[in-house]
N, CA, C and O atoms as a DFTB+ gen file, in Angstrom:
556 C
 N C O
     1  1      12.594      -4.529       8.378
     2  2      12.773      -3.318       7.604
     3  2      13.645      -2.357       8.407
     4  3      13.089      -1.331       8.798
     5  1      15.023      -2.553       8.731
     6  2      15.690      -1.548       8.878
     7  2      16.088      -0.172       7.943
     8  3      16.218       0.007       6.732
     9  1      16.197       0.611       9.019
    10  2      16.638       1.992       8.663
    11  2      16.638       2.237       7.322
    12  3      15.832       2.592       6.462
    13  1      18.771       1.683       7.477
    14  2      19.041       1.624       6.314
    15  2      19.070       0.873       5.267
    16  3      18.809      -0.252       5.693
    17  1      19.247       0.811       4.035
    18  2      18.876      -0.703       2.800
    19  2      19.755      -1.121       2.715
    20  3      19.944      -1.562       1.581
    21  1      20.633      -1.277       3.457
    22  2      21.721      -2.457       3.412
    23  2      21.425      -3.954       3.962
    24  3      20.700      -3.631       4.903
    25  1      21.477      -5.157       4.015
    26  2      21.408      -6.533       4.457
    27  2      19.546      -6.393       4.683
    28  3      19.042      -7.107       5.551
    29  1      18.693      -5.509       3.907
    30  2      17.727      -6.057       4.582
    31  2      16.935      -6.631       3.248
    32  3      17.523      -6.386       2.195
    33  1      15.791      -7.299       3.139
    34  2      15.152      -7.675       2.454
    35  2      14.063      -6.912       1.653
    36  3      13.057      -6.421       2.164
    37  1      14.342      -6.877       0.507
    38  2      13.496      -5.815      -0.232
    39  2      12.157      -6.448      -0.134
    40  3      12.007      -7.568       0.354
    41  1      11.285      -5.800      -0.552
    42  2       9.528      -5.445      -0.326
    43  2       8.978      -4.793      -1.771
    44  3       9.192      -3.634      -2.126
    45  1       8.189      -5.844      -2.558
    46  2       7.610      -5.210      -3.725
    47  2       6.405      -5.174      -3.451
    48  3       5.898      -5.721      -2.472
    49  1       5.498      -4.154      -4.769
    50  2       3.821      -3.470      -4.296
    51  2       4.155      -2.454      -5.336
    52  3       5.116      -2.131      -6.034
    53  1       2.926      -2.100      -5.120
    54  2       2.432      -1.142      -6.148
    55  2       1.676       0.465      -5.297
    56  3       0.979       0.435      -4.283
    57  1       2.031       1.581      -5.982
    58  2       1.545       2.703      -5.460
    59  2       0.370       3.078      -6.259
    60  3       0.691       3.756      -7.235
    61  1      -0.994       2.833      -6.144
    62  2      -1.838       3.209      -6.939
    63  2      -2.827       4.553      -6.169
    64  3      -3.519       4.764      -5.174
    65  1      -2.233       5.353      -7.637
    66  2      -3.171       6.594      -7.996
    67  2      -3.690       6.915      -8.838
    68  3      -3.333       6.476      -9.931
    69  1      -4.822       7.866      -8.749
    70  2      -5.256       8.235      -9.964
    71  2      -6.240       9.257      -9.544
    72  3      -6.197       9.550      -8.349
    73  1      -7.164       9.894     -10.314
    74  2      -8.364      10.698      -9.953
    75  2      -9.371      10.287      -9.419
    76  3      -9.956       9.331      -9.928
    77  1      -9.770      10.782      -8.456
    78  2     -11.446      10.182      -7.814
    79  2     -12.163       9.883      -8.316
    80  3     -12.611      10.481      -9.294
    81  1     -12.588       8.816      -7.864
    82  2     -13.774       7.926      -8.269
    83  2     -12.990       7.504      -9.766
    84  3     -13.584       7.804     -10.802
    85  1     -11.660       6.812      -9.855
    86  2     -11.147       6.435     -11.115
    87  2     -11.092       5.099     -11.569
    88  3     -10.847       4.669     -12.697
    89  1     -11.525       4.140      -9.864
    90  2     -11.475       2.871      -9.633
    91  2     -10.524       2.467      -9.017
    92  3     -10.728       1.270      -8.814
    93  1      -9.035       2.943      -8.344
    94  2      -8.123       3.023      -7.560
    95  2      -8.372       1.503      -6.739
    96  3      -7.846       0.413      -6.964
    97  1      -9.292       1.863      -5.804
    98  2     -10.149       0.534      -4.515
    99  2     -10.271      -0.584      -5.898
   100  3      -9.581      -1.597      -6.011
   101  1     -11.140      -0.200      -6.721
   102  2     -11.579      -1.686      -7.271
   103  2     -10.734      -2.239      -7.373
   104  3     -10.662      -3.341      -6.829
   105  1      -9.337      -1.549      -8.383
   106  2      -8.492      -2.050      -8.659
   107  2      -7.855      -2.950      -7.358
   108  3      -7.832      -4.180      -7.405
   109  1      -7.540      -2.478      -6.643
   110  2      -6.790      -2.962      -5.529
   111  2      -7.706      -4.028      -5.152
   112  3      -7.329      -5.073      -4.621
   113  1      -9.087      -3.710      -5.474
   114  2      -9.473      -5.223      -4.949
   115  2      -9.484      -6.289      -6.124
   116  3      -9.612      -7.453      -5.746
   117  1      -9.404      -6.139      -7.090
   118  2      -9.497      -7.349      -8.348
   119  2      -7.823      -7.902      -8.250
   120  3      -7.579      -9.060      -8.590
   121  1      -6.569      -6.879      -7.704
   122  2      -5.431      -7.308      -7.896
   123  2      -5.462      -8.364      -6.674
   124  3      -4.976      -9.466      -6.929
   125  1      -5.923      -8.177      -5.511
   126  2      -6.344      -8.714      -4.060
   127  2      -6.374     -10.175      -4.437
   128  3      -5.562     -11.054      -4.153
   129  1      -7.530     -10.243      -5.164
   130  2      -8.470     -11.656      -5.909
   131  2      -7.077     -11.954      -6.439
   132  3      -6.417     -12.769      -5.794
   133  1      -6.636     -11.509      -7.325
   134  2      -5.694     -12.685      -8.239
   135  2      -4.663     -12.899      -7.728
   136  3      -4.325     -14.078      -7.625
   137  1      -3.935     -12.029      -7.307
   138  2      -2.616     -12.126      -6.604
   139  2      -2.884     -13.728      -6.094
   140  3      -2.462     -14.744      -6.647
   141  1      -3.915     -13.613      -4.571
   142  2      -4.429     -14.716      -3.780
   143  2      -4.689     -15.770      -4.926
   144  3      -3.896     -16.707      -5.018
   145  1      -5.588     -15.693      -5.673
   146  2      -5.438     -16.914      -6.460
   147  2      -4.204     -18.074      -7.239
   148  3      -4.122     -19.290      -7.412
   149  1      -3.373     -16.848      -7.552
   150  2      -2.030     -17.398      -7.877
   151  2      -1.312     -17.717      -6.776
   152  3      -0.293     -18.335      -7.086
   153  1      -1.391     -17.607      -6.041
   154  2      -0.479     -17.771      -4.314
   155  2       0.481     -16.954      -3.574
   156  3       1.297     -17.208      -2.689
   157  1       0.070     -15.696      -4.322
   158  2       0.670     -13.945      -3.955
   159  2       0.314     -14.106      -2.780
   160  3      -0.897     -14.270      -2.635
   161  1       1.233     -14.124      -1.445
   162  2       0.440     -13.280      -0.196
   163  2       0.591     -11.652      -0.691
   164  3       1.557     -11.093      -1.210
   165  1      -0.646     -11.159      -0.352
   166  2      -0.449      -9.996      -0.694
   167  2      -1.448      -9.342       0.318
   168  3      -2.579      -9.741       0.599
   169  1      -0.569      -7.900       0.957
   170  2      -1.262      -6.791       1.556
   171  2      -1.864      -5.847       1.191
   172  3      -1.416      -5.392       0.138
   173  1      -2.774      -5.284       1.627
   174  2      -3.354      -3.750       0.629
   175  2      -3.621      -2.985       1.923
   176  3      -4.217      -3.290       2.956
   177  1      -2.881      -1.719       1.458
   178  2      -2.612      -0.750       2.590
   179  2      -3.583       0.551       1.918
   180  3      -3.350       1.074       0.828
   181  1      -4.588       0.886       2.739
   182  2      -5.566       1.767       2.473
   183  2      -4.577       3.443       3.233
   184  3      -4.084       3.545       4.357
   185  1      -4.589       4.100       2.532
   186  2      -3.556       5.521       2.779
   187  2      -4.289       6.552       2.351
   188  3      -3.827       7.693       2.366
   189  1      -5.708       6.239       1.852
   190  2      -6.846       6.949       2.030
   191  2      -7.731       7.245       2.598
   192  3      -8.749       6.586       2.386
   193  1      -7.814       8.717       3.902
   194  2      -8.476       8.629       5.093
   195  2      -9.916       9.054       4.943
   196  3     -10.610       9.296       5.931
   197  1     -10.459       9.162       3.442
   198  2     -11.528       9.622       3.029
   199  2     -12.285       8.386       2.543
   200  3     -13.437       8.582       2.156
   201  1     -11.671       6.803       2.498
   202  2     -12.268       5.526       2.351
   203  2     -12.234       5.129       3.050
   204  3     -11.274       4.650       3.652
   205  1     -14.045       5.181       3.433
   206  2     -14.584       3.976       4.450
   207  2     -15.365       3.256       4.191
   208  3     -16.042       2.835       5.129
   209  1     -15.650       2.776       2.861
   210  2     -15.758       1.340       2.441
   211  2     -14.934       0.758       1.234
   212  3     -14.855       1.131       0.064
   213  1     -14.384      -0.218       1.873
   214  2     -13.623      -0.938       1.137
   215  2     -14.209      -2.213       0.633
   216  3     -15.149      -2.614       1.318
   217  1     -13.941      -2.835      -0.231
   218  2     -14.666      -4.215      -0.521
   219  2     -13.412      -5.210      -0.500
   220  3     -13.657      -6.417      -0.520
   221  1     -12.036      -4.760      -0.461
   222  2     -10.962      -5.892      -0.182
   223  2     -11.048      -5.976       1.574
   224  3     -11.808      -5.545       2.442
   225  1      -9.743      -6.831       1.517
   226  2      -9.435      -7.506       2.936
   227  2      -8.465      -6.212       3.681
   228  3      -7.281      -6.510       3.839
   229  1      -8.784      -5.169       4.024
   230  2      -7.648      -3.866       4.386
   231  2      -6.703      -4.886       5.526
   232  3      -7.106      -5.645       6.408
   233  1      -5.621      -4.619       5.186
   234  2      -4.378      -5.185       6.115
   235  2      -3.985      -4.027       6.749
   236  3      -3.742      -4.233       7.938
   237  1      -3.827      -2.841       6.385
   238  2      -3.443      -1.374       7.104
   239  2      -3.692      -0.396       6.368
   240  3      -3.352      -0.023       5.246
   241  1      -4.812       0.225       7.760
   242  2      -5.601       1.153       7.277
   243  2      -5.356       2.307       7.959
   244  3      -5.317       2.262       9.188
   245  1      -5.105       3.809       7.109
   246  2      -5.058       4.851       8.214
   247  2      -5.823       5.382       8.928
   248  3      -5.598       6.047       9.939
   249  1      -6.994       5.060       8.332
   250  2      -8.046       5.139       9.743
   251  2      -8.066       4.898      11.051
   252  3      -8.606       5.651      11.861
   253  1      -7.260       3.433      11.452
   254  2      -6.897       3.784      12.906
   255  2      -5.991       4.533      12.893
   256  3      -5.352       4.411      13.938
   257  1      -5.280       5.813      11.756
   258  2      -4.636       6.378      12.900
   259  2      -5.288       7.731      12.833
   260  3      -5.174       8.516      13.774
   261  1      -6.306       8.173      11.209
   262  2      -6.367       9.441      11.402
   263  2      -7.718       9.214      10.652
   264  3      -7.717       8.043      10.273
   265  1      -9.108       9.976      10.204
   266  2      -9.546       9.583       9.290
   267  2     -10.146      11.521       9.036
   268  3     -10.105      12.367       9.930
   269  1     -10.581      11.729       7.785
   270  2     -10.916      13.058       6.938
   271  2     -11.959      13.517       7.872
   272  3     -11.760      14.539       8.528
   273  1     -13.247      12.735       8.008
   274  2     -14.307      13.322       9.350
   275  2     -13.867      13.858      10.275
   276  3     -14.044      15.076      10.292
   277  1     -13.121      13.246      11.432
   278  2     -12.630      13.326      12.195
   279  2     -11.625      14.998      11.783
   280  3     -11.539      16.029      12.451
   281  1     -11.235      14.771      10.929
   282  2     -10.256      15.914      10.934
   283  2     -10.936      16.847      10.603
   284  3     -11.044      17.760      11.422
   285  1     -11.620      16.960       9.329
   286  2     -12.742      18.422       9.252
   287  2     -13.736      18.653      10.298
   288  3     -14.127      19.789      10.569
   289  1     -14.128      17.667      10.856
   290  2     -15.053      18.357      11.771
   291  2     -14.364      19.317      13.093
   292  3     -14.665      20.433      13.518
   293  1     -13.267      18.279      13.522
   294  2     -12.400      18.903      14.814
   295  2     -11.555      20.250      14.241
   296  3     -11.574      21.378      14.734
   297  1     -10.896      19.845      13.188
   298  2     -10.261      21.317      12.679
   299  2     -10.971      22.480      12.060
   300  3     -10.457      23.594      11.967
   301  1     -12.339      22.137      11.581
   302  2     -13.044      22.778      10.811
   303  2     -12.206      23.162       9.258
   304  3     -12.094      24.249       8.692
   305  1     -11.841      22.182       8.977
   306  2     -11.494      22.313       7.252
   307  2     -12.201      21.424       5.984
   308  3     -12.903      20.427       5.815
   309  1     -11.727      22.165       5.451
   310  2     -12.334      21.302       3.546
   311  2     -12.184      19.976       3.705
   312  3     -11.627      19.402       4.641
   313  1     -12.598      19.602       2.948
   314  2     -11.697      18.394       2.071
   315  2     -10.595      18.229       1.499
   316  3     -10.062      17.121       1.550
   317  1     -10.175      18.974       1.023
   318  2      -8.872      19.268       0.804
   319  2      -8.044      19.796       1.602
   320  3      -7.028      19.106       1.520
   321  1      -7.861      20.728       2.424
   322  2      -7.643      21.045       3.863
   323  2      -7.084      19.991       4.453
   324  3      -5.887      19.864       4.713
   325  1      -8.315      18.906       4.757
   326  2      -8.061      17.735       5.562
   327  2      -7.744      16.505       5.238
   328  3      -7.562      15.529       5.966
   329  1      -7.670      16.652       3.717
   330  2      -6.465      15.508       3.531
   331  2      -5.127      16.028       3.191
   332  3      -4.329      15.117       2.971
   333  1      -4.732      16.992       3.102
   334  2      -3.423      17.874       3.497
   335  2      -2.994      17.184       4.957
   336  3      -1.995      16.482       5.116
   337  1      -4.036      17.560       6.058
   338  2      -3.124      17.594       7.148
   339  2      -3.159      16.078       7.469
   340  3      -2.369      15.690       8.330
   341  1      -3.922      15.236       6.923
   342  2      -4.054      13.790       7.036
   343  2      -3.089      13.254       6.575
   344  3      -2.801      12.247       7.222
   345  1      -2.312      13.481       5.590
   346  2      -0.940      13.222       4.948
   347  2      -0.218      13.449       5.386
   348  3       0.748      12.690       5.316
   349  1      -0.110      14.919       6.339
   350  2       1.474      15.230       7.314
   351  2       1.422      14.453       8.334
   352  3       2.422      13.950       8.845
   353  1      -0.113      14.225       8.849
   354  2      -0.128      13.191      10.074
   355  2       0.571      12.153       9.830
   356  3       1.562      11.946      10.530
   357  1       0.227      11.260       8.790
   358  2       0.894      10.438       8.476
   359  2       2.238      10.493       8.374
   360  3       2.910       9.511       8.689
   361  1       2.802      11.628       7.928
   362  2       4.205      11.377       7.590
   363  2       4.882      11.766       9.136
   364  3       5.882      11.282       9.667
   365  1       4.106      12.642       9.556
   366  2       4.665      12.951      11.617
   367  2       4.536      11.305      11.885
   368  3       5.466      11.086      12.660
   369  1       4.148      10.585      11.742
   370  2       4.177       9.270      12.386
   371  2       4.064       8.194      11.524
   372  3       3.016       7.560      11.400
   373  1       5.207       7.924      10.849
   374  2       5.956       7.193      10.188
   375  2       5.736       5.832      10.729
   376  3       5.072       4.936      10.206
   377  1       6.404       5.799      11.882
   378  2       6.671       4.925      12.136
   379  2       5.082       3.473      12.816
   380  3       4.977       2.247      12.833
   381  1       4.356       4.471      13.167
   382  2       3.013       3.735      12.912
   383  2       2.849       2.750      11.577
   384  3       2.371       1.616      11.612
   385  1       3.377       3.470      10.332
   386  2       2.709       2.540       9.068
   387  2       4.020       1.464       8.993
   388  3       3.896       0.370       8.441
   389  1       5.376       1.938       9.658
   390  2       6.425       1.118       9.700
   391  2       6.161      -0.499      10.102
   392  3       6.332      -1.579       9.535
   393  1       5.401       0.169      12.025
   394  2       5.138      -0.931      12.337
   395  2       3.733      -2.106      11.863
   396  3       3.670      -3.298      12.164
   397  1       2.854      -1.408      11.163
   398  2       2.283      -1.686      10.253
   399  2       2.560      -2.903       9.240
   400  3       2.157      -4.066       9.249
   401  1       3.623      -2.007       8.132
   402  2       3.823      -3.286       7.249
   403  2       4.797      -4.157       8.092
   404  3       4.327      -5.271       7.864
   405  1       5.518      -4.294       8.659
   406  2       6.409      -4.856       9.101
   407  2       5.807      -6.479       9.508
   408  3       6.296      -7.567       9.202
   409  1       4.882      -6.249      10.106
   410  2       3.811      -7.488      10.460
   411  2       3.355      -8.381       9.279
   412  3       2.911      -9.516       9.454
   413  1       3.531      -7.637       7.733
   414  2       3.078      -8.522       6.660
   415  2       4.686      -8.702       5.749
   416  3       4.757      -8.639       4.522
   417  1       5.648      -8.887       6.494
   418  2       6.754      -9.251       5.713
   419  2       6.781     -10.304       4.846
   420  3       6.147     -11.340       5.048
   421  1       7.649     -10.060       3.653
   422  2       7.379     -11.287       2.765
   423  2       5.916     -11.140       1.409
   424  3       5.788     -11.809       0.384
   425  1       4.933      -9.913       1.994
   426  2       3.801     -10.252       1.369
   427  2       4.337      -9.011      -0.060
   428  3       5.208      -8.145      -0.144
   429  1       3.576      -9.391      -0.720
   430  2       3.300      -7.910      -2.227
   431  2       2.438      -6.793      -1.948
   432  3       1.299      -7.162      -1.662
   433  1       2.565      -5.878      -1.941
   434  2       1.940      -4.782      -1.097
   435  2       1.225      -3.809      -2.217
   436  3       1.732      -3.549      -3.308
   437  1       0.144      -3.391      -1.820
   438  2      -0.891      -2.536      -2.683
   439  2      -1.338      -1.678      -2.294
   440  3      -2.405      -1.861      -1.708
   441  1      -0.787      -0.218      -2.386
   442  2      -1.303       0.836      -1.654
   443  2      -2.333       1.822      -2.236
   444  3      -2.077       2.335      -3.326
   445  1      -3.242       2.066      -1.728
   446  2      -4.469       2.645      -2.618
   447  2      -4.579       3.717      -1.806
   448  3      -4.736       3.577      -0.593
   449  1      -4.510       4.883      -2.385
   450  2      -4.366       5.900      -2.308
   451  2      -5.442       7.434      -2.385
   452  3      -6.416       7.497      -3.135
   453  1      -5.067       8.421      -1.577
   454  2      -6.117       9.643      -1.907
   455  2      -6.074       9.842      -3.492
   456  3      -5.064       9.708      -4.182
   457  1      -7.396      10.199      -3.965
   458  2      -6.975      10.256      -5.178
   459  2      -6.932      11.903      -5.755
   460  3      -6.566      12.110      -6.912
   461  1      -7.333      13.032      -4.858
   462  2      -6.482      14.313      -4.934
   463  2      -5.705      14.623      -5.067
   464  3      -4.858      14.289      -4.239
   465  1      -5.237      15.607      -6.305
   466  2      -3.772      15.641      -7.597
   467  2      -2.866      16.342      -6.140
   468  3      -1.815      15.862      -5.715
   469  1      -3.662      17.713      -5.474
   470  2      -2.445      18.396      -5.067
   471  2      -2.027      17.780      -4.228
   472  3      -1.631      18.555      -3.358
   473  1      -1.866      16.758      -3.950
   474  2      -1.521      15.696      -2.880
   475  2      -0.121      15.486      -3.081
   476  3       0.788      15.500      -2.250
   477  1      -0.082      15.233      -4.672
   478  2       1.210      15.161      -5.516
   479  2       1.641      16.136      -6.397
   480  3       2.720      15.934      -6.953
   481  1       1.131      16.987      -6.604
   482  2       1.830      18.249      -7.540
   483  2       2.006      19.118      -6.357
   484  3       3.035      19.740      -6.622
   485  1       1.484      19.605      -4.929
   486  2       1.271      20.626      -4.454
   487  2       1.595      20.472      -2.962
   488  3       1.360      21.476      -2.289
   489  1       1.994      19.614      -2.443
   490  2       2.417      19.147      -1.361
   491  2       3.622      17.987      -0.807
   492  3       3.781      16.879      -1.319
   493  1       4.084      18.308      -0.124
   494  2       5.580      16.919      -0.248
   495  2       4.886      15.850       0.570
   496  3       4.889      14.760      -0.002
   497  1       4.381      15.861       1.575
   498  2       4.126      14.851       2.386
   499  2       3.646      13.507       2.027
   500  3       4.075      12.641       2.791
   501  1       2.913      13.101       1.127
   502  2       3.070      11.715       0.450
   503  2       4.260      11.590      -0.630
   504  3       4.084      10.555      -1.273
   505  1       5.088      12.089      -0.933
   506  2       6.090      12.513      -1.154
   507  2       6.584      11.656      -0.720
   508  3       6.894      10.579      -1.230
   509  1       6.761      12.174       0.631
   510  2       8.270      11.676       1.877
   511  2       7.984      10.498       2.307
   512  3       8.872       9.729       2.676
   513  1       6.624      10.159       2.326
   514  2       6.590       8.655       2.881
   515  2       6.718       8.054       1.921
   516  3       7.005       6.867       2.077
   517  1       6.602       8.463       0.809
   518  2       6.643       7.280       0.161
   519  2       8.375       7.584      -0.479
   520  3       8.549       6.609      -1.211
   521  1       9.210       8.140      -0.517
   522  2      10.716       8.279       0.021
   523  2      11.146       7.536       1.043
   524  3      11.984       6.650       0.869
   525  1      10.716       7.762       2.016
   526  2      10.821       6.523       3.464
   527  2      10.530       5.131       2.748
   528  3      11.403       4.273       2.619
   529  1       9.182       4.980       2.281
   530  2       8.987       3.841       2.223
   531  2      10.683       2.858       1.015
   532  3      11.157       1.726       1.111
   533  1      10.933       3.696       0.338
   534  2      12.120       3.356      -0.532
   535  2      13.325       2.822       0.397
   536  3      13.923       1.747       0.392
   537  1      13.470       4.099       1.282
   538  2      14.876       3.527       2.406
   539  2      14.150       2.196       2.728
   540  3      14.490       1.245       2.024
   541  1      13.541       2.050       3.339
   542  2      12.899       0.830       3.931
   543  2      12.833      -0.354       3.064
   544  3      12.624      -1.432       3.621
   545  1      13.022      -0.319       1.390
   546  2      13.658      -0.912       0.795
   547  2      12.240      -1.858      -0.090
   548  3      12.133      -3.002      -0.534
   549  1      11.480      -0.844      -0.031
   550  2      10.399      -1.190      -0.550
   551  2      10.411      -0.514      -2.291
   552  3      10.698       0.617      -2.686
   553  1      10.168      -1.201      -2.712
   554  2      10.360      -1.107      -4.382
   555  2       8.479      -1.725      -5.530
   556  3       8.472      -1.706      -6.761
């Protein structure tokens, strides 16, 4: 996954959002099941630092790099608060989720997501990564 999208190999997946508690995870895990059944290698990238149980196989999770506890308790913020700054974290260090997918090249990718609106009406930072993730030639 270079830089720029020239000579490199595109990367398909899905960005799934929706409202809390909407089924987002399930989904990602029933797509998990079939994909694999049909002979999809497929990744599922957890980008929700407020899920800590998953019932799929997490391939990359932001929990090792940041997780919502951790951040409200040390910063003393909301929930909302702290998945704000859990999202800029993420996007300050890009290149963590870079090197991330990079390790599942070739696979179909499933990203399951915070499911808090102002995430996306009210803030850029999942925004931009997922802008990055485009240069990177992910579709």
């Amino acid at each position: 996954m270079s830089e720029g999208s020239k000579g490199s190999s595109l990367a398909f997946g899905q960005v799934v959002i929706g409202p809390p508690g909407s089924g987002k995870t399930t989904y990602c895990h029933g797509m998990q099941e079939f994909l694999g059944r049909v002979g999809r290698k497929v990744t599922v990238v957890n980008l929700d630092p407020a899920n800590e149980v998953m019932p799929y196989q997490c391939a990359v999770d932001i929990a090792e790099l940041i997780t919502l506890p951790d951040v409200m308790e040390s910063l003393k913020l909301g929930p909302n608060g702290g998945l704000i700054y859990c999202m800029e974290y993420l996007e300050a260090n890009i290149d963590w989720l870079r090197e991330k997918l990079a390790a599942a090249r070739g696979h179909y990718y499933l990203f399951d997501c915070p499911g808090q609106v102002e995430l996306y009406t009210h803030h850029e930072a999942l925004k931009n990564v997922f802008a990055q993730l485009a240069k990177w030639n992910f579709r």
